[in-house]
N, C-alpha and C positions, 0 to 999 in steps of 0.2 A: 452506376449511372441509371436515372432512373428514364421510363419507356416511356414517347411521345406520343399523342393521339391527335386528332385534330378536333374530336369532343368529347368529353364526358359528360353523361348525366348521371348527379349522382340524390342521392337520400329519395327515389320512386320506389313507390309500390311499386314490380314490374311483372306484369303478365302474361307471359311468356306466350301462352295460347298453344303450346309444343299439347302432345299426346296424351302427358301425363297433369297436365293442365297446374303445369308447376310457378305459382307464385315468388315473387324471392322478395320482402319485407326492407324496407330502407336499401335495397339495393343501387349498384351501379353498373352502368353501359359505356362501354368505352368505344368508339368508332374510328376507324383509321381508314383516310380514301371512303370509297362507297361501300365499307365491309364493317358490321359488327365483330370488332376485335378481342373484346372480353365483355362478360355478365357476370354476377355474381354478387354477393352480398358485401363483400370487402367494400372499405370508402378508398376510392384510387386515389385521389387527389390528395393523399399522403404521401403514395410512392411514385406516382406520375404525372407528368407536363399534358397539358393540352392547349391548343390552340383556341380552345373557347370551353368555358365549363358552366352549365346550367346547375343549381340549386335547384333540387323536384320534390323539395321536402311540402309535404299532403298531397302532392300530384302523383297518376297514376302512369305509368309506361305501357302501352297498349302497341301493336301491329298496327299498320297504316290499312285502311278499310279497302276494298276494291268493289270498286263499280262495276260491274261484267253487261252492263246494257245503257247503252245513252244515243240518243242523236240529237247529235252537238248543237245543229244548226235549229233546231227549234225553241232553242234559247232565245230568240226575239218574239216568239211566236205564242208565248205564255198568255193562255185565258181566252185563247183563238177557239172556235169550235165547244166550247163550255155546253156541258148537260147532253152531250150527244153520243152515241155510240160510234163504236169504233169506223163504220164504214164512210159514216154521215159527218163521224170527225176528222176524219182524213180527210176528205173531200171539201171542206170549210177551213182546215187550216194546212197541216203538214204539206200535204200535193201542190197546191196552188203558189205558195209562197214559194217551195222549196223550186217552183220552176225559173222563179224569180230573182231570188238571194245570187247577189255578187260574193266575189272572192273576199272584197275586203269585209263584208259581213259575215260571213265563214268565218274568216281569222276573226274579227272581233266576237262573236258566239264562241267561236273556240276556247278565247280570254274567258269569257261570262261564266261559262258553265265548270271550266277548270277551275279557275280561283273560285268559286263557289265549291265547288268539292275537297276543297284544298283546306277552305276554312270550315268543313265538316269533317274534317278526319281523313279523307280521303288520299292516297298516295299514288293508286291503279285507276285509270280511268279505260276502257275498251267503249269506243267510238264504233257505232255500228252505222255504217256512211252509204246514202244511199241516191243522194243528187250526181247521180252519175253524166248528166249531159253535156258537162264542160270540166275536162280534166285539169284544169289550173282551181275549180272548188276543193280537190284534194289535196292538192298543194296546201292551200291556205289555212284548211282547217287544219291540219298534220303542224304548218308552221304554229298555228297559235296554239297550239296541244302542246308543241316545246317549251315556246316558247316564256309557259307558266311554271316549268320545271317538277310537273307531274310526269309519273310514269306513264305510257301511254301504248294502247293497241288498235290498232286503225283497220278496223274491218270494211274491206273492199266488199260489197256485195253488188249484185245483179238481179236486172229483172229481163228476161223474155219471151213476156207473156204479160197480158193483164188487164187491156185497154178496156174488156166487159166489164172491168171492177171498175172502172175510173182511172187506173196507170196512165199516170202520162206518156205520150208515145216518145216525151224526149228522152225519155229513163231508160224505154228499153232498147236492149240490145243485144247481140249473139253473145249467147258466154262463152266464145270460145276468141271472142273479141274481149271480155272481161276480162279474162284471165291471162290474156297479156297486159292488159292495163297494170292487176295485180302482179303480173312479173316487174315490170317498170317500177311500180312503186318499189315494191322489195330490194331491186335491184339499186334505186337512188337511194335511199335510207338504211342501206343494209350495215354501215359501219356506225349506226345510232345504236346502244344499246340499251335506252329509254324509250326506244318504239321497237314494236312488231306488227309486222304487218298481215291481216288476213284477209280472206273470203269468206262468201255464203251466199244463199239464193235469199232475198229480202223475205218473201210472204211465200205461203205455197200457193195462193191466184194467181201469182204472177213469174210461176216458174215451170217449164214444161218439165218432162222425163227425162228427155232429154239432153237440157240445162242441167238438171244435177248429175246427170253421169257424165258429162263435160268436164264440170268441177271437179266432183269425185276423183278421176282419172288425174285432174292437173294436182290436188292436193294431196295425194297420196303417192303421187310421184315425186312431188315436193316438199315431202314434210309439210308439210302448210295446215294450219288448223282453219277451223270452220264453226260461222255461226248460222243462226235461220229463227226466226218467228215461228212460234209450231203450235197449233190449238190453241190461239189465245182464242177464238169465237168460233162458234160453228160454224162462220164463214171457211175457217181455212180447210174445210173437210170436202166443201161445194164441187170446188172445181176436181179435186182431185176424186170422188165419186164419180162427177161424170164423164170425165173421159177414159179415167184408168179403172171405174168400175171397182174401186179398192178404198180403204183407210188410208191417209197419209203416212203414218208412220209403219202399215203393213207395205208401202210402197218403196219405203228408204230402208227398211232392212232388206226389202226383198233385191236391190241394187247394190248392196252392201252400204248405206249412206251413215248406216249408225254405228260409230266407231267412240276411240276413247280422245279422237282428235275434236269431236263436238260436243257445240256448245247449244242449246235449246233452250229458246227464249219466251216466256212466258207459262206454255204447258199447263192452263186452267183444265181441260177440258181433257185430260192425262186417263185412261182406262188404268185399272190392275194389272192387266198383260202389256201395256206401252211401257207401264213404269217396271215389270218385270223385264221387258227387253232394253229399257236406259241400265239396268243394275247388270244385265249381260253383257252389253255392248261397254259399259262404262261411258255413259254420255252425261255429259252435266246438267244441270237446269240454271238457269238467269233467273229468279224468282224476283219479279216486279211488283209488289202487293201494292203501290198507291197508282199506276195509270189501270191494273184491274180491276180498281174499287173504283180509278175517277171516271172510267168509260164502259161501268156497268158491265165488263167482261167475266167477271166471277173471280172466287178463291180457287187456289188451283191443289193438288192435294200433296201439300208439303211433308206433313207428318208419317204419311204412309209411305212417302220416296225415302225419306230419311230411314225409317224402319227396313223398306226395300232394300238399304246400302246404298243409294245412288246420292252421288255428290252433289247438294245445292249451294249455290251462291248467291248473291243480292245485286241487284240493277234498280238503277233510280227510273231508266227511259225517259226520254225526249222532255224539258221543261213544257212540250206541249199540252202531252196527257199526265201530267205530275203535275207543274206547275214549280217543282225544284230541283235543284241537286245536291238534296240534304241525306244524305247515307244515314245520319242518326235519325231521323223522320223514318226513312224509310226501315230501321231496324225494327222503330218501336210497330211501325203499321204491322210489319212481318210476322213478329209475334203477337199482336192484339188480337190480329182477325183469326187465327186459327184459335186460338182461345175461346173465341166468340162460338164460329161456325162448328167448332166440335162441343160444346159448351162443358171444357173441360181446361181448366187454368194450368192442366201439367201438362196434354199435350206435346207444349214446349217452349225450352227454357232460355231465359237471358243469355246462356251459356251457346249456346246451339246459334241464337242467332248472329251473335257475335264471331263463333266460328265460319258459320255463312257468309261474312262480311269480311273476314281477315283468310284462313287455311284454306276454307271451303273455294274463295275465288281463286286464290292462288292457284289451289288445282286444276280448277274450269281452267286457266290461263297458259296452264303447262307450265307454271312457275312454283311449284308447290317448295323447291328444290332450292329457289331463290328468297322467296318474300312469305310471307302469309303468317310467319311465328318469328319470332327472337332469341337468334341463337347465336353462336360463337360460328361467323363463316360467313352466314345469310348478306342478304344487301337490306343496309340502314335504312328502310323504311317505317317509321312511326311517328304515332303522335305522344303527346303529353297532355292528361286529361286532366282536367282542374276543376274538382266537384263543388271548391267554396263558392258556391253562386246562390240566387235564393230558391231558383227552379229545381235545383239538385243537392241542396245541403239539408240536414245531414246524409251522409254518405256512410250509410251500413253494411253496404253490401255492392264492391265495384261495378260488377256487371250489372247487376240490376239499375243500379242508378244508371248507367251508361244506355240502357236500355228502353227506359220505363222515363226517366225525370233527368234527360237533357237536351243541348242545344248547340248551337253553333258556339255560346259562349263560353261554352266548358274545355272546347279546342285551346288552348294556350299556345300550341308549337305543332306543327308539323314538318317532319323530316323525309324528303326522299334522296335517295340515290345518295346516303350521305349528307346531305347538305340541308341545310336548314330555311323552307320556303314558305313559312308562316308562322308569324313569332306575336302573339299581342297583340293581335289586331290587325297587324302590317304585313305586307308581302314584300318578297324579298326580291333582288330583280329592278329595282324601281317602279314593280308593278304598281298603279294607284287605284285604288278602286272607285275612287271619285272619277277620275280624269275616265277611266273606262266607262264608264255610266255615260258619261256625257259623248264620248265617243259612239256608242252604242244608238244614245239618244237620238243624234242627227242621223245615223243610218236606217234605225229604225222607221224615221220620219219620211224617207227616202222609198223605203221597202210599201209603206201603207198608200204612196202615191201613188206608187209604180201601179199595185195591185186592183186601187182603184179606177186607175185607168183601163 
């Protein structure tokens, strides 16, 4: 009697992305439920049934990409504050609107920037949420994060502290008020196992001493992982020089803040001894290379964390200071610019950054265990890369091409949890991306009145 699955794919190159970076040539993936059930080079659809079978003959089998840095809601807010630095761009686009955006703009942002990562490969999206003034915004964005059938992590952050930077005063609040919010959340979504939900302190201007050892206390009591913005500009060094007299990150280890539950987002401005204390502590990095290049914030020093041992990942950040949410954009910025700034083309490689984007987030996620490689056990998360296109053909070499010379249209299929949520252009779901556009459209039109009022 031969063994049922609910999909096979068969005749992919598939690339495992495991340890020993093992290939398997015209192979096949068989999926049963949300679980990779078998891999291997055998053709199954000789000896087994599936409920749906893709032909991947010249396509490649890749890990589903993970985003480890977004905010979701500035997906309306694209080309806002253009050519300005980070402080002057906050204060023209992200702050203002984000005081503004209703619920049903959140869910629809939510829509825009998922199905956009969806159709770049994407399977892991971690939302770093920080319009904290009206708890039904996290509702919304949480609901339209599902409601695309990406895997999703919804970081509750806080601010209290800030108003000298421009913080809006609706943002902040006592984080020991946060962090019941963040029990709430946890607590209504806890039998979702496509969401997790965390914390973090948004910026270091806008976080006391305080505030982090508030968190600290509640996330380590609660298993709870944690993200935070850390040295993307010398702005974040300001405040905490002047009142604690210290380095930010000589401040969070001296609290105990640097653990292997964080996540550290951006990190341009990283010393030798900060990236020797992430490689001690085991703290990750979010590596953002296109809102560091779009707001003039600098390269951050990837090559020397990676030689360090310390784990990095890839973040697209906010379509504000990007302008997408294209993981393959952002792969190839990630290894361009060190290329550049070391002027040395080895560096690092097609291979590395690919890892960054598939193992490397998984890690950062505390999912390393779940998602990030292709294996016999794991959860079905992948795509199917399809190099015949004119931007990426010939195709000599997987990674590199995936790397170096692709696009959105090279996605053929992406698969999470199992199931298959982008096949061809189309989304699964009845999601339309027309009908979203125009949906999007009228709110948008809504948001720019509001604002000019």
């Amino acid at each position: 009697m031969s063994e049922k699955y609910d999909l096979i794919i068969r005749n992919a190159t598939i690339c495992t992305m495991d340890h020993d970076g093992r290939v398997i040539d015209r192979g096949s993936l068989a999926v049963r439920g949300d679980r990779i059930a078998r891999i291997g080079q055998e053709d199954l659809t000789g000896s087994c049934s599936a409920g749906q079978v893709i032909d991947a003959d010249g396509m490649i089998l890749f890990p589903g990409f993970i985003d480890t840095h977004i905010h979701i809601f500035q997906s309306f807010l694209k080309g806002l504050g253009a050519d300005h630095r980070l402080i002057e761009w906050l204060n023209l686009s992200a702050l203002p609107y984000g005081r503004i955006m209703t619920p049903r703009q959140h869910e629809l942002a939510a829509r825009l920037a998922c199905m956009e990562a969806l159709k770049s490969g994407c399977t892991t999206i971690c939302e770093f949420f920080y319009t904290n003034q009206d708890p039904e915004l996290a509702h919304a964005c949480i609901e339209g994060m599902l409601a695309t059938g990406i895997r999703s992590v919804f970081i509750r952050t806080f601010q209290d502290t800030g108003e000298e930077y421009g913080m809006p005063s609706e943002f902040i609040e006592p984080a020991d008020k946060a962090m019941r919010e963040v029990s709430s959340l946890r607590e209504r979504y806890r039998e979702n196992d496509m969401l997790s939900v965390w914390t973090g302190p948004d910026v270091t201007w806008s976080t006391t001493k305080e505030g982090y050892q508030t968190m600290l206390e509640y996330c380590l009591g609660e298993n709870v992982r944690y993200s935070m913005h850390l040295k993307e500009t010398e702005v974040d060094n300001e405040m905490c020089l002047k009142y604690y007299g210290r380095d930010i990150v000589d401040l969070l280890e001296e609290i105990g803040f640097l653990t292997d539950k964080m996540l550290a987002v951006h990190c341009v401005n990283l010393t030798e001894q900060d990236i020797r204390r992430f490689a001690e502590h085991e703290v990750s990095i979010s590596h953002n290379p296109a809102p560091n290049l779009y707001l003039g914030s600098g390269i951050p020093p990837i090559p020397e964390s990676l030689r360090a041992g310390v784990n990095v990942a890839l973040g697209t950040d906010g379509a504000a200071s990007n302008n997408s949410t294209d993981m393959l954009e952002t792969m190839k910025l990630a290894a361009l610019i060190q290329k550049g700034i070391h002027r040395d083309a080895s560096v690092i490689s097609a291979d590395q950054v690919i890892r960054m984007a598939t193992c490397g987030g998984a890690r950062a996620i505390g999912m390393e265990n779940q998602i990030g490689t292709l294996a016999t056990g794991k959860k079905a998360d992948m795509i199917l890369f399809d190099p015949r296109h004119l931007k990426s053909f010939p195709d000599h070499d997987a990674e590199a091409t995936m790397v170096y010379a692709s696009s959105e249209e090279n996605i053929d299929t992406t698969i999470v949890n199992g199931k298959i949520v982008y096949h061809k252009g189309s989304f699964a779901g009845g999601l339309s991306e027309a009908e979203l556009i125009r949906a999007c459209a009228t709110e948008v039109e809504k948001m720019r009145k509001q604002a000019d009022q």
